[in-house]
C-alpha positions in Angstrom: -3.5 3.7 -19.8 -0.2 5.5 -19.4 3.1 4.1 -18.0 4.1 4.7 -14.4 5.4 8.0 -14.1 7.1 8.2 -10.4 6.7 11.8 -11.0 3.3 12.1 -10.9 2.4 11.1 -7.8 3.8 12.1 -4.0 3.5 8.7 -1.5 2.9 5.2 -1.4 -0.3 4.2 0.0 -0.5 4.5 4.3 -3.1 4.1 6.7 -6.4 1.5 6.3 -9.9 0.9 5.1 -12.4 -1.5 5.8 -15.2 -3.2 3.8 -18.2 -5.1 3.6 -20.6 -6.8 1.7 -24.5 -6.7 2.1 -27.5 -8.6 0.4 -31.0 -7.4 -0.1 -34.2 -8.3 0.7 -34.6 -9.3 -3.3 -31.2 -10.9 -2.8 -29.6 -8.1 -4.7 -25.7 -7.8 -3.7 -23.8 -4.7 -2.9 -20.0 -3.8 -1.8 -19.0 -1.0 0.7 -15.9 0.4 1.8 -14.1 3.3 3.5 -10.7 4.8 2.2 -8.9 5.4 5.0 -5.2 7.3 4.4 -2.8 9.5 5.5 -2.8 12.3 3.3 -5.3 14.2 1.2 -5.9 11.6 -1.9 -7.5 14.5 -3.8 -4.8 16.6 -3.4 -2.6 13.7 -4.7 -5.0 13.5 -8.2 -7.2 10.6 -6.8 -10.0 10.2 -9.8 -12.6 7.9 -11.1 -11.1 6.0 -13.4 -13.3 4.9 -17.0 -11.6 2.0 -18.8 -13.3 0.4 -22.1 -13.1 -3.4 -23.3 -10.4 -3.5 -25.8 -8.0 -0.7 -24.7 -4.2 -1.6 -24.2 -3.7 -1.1 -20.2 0.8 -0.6 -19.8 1.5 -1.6 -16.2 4.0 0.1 -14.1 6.8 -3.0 -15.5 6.1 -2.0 -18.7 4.1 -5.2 -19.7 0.9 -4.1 -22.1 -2.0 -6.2 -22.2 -5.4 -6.1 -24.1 -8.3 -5.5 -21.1 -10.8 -7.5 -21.9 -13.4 -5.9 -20.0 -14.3 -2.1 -19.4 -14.8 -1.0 -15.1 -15.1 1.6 -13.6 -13.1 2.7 -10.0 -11.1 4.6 -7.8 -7.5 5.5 -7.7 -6.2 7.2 -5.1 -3.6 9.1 -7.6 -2.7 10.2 -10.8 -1.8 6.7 -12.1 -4.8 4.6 -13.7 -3.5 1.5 -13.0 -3.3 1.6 -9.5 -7.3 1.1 -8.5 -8.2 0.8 -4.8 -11.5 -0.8 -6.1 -13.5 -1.1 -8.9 -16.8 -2.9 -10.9 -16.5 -4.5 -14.8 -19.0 -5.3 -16.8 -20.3 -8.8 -15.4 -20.5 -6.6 -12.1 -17.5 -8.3 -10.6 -16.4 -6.1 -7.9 -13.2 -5.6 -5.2 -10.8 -3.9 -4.1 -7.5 -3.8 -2.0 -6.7 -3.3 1.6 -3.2 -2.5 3.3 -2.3 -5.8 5.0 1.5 -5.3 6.3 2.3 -9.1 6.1 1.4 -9.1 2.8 4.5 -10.4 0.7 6.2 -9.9 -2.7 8.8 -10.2 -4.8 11.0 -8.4 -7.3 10.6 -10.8 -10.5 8.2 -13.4 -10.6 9.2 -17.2 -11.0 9.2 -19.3 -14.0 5.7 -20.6 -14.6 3.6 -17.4 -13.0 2.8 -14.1 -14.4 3.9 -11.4 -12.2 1.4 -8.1 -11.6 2.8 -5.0 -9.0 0.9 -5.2 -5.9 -0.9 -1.9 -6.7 -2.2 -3.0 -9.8 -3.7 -6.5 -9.2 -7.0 -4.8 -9.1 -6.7 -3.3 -12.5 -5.6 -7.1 -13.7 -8.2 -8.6 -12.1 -11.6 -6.2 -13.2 -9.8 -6.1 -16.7 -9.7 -10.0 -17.6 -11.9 -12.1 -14.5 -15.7 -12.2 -15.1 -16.4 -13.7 -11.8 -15.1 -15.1 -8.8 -14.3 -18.6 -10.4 -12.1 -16.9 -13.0 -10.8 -14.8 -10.1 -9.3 -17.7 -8.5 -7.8 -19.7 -11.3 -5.9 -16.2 -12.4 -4.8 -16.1 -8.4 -3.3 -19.7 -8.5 -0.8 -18.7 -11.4 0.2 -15.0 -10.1 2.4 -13.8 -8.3 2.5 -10.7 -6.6 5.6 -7.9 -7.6 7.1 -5.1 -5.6 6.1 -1.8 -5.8 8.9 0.3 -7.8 8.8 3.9 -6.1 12.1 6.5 -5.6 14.7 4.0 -7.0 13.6 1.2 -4.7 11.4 -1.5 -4.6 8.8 -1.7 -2.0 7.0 -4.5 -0.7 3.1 -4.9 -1.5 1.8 -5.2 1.9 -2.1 -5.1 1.1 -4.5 -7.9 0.3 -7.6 -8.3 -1.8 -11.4 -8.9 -1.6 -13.8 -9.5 -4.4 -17.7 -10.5 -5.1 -19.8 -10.8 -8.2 -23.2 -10.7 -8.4 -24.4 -14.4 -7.9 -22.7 -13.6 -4.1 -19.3 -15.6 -4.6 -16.7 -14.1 -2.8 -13.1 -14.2 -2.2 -10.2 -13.0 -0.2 -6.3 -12.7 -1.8 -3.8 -12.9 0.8 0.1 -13.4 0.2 1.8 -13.4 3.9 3.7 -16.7 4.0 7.6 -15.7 3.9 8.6 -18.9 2.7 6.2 -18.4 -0.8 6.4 -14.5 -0.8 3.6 -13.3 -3.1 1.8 -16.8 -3.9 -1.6 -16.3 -2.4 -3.7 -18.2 0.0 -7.2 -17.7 -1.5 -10.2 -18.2 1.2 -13.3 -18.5 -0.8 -16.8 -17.8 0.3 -18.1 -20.3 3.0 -14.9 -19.2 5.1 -14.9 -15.7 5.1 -17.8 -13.1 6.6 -18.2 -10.7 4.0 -15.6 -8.4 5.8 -12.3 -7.0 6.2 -9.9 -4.8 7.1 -6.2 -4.9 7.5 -3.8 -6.9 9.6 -3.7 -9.2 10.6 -4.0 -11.7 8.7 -7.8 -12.8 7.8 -7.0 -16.3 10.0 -6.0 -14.6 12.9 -9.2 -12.2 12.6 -11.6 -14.6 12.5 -9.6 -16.0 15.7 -9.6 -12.9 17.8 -13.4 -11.9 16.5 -14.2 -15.8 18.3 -12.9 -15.2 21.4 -14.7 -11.5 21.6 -17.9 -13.2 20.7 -17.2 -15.3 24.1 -16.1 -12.9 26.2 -18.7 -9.7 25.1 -20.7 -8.5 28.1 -23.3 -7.1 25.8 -23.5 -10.5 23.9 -24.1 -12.5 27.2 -27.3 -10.3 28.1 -27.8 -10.4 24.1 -31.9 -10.3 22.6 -34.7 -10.0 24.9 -32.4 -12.3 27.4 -30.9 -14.5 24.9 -27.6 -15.0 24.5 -25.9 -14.7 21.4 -22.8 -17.1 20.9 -23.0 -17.2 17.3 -23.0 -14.9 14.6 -24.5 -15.4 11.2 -23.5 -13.5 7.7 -25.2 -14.4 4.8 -25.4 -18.3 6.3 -22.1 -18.2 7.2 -21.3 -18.6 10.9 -18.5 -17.6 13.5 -18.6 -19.5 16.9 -17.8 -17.8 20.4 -14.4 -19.8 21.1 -13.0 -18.4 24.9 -9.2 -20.5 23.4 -8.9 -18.9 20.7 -6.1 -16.3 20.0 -7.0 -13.1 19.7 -5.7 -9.3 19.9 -8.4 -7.5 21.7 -7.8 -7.7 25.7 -11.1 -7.2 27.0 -14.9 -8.2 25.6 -16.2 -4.5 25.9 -17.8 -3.6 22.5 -14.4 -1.6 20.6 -14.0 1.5 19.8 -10.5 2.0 18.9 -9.7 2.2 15.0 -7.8 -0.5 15.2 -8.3 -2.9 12.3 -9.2 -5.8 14.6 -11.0 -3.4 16.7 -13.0 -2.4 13.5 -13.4 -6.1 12.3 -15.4 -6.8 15.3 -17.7 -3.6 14.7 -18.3 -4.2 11.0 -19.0 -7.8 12.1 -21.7 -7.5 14.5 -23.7 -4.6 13.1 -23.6 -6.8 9.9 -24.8 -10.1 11.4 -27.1 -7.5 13.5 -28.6 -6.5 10.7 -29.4 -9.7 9.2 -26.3 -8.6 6.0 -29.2 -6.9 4.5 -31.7 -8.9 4.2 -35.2 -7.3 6.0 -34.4 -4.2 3.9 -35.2 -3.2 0.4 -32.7 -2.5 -2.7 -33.7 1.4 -2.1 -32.6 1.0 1.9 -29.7 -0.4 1.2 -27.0 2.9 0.5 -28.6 4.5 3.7 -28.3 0.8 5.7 -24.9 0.2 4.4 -23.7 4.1 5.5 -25.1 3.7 8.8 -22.7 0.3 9.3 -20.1 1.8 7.5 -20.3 4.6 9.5 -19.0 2.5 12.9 -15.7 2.6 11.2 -15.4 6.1 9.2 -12.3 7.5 11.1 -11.8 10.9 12.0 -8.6 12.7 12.2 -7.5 12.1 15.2 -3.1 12.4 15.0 -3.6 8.3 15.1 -4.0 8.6 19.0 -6.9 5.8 18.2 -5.6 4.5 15.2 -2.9 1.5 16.1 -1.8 -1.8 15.7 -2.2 -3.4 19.1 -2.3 -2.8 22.5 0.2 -5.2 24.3 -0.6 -6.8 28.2 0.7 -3.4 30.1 -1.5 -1.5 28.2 1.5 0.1 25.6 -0.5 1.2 22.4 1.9 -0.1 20.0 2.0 1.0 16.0 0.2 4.9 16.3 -0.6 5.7 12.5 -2.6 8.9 11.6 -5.3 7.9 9.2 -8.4 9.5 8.0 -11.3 8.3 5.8 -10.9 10.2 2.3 -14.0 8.3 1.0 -17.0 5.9 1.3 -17.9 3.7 -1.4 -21.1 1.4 -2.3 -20.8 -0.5 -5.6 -24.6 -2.0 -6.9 -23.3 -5.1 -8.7 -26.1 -5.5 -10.4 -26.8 -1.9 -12.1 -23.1 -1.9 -12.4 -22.2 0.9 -11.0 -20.9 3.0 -7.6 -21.9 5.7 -5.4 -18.9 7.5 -3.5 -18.9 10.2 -0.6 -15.8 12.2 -0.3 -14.8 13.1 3.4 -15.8 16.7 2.8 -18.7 16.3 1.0 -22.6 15.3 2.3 -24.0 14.4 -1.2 -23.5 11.4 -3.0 -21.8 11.1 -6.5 -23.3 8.1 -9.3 -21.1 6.6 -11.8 -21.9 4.0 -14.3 -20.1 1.3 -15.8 -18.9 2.2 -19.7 -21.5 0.6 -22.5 -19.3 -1.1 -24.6 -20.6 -1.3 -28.0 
């Protein structure tokens, strides 16, 4: 893997994605996401990236490192170490979402080795075989600027993985005090989703109070209310104090990324994460869900931060999704859609020898 070139590439990453996990009937386990940016990725030389156990991998600060497992994944340009998500050998999966108050910092402090933002992925798939490894590596790192134009820019995004035994974890570093140390949520606190801001607290907060306030949850199944939302046998409570974003209890349609939190949340518990449907079902199940929060191009008229009391739409972005993504983590491999395509694309994991 080559060094950063600023040349050979034309923006730092805008917009949002969301993702998702989702486990079979035979208890298989499988990632989704969408790819939702600004600009034309494939225009930009976004590519499939191949990398074998034992290659030298040069991050964008020059340091070179031995990767001691080959993955597969998606870069949304030119540069091979900057992977939006990826699988390795063991089947450890993830990827990284914008988050803007994520945190980071230009040299990392004595005692922690210090990765770009963009390139925590790469780090991650290259050396963790699991989610156990993924969180020691996270509790000695800290998160680096982003060098682009001269500058250096802070890495607002944040990270989820799984592995196949269904541990996951989420990567956030938001606390100003600690810029770029992360807050690691592990499995039995997090739904198996996510999107962007705000922080993963503060959406499980505002996803509460819609749970109590949703019209469509009060009439619920057959006359029975649903106050409670399981995922995988992890549970999120109706909670009318909590705080929260959304302003009404109306089923969202914005895009959002709270908006799309609560959509990817309640299809997902809906559809029991998976589970009543067989290994073969699961691409078409996972599409349909994903599909709640594909975003069209709309000039970001529906793409936003918040909507404040008065009803001001505050943070317009344009955003469109460039690609869908389901990673089997036990083949060890993904299937990707681009926005202008219908048919699905198969790639496999390297064989190292």
């Amino acid at each position: 893997m080559s060094k950063m070139n600023k040349n050979k590439y034309k923006n730092i990453l805008h917009g949002a994605c969301s993702c998702m996990t989702l486990t079979s009937k035979t208890g298989k386990h499988y990632w989704f996401r969408t790819c939702d940016i600004d600009t034309d990725i494939w225009k930009d030389g976004a590519h499939v990236v191949q990398q074998a156990a034992g290659e030298t991998i040069i991050y964008g600060n020059g340091k070179k490192e031995i990767g001691l497992y080959s993955f597969v994944g998606m870069t949304y340009n030119s540069l091979d170490t900057w992977l939006l998500d990826g699988i390795n050998e063991y089947g450890l999966t993830g990827g990284l979402l914008m988050l803007y108050q994520g945190t980071s910092v230009e040299k990392a402090e004595e005692g922690r080795a210090g990765y770009i933002g963009m390139e925590l992925v790469t780090k991650i798939l290259s050396s963790c075989k699991n989610v156990e490894e993924i969180i020691a590596l996270a509790e000695n790192v800290q998160v680096l600027d982003i060098p682009y134009d001269g500058k250096n820019l802070p890495a607002t995004m944040h990270y989820f993985f799984a592995d196949p035994r269904g541990n996951e974890v989420i990567l956030e570093a938001t606390q100003r005090e600690k810029p770029g140390i992360f807050e690691i949520w592990e499995k039995d606190e997090i739904l198996g989703v996510m999107t962007n801001s705000p922080p993963y607290k503060e959406q499980l907060q505002n996803l509460a109070w819609f749970l109590s306030q949703s019209p469509e949850l009060k009439q619920g199944f057959q006359g029975q209310a649903i106050t409670e939302l399981v995922l995988d046998g992890r549970s999120i409570k109706a909670d009318k104090k909590a705080e929260h974003l959304s302003l009404n209890g109306t089923f969202p349609a914005s895009y959002s990324s709270y908006d799309r939190f609560i959509r990817l949340s309640v299809f997902k518990a809906l559809n029991k994460s998976g589970r009543h449907f067989e290994d073969e079902k699961i691409l078409a199940l996972g599409t349909g869900i994903m599909n709640t929060v594909c975003e069209p191009y709309t000039g970001g008229v529906f793409h936003y931060t918040k909507i404040e009391e008065n009803g001001k739409v505050i943070g317009q972005k344009e955003s469109y999704t460039q690609y869908i993504s389901m990673y089997d983590m036990e083949e060890k491999c993904f299937f990707i859609k681009k926005f202008d395509e219908v048919s699905w694309r198969k790639y496999f994991q390297l064989e190292n020898s």
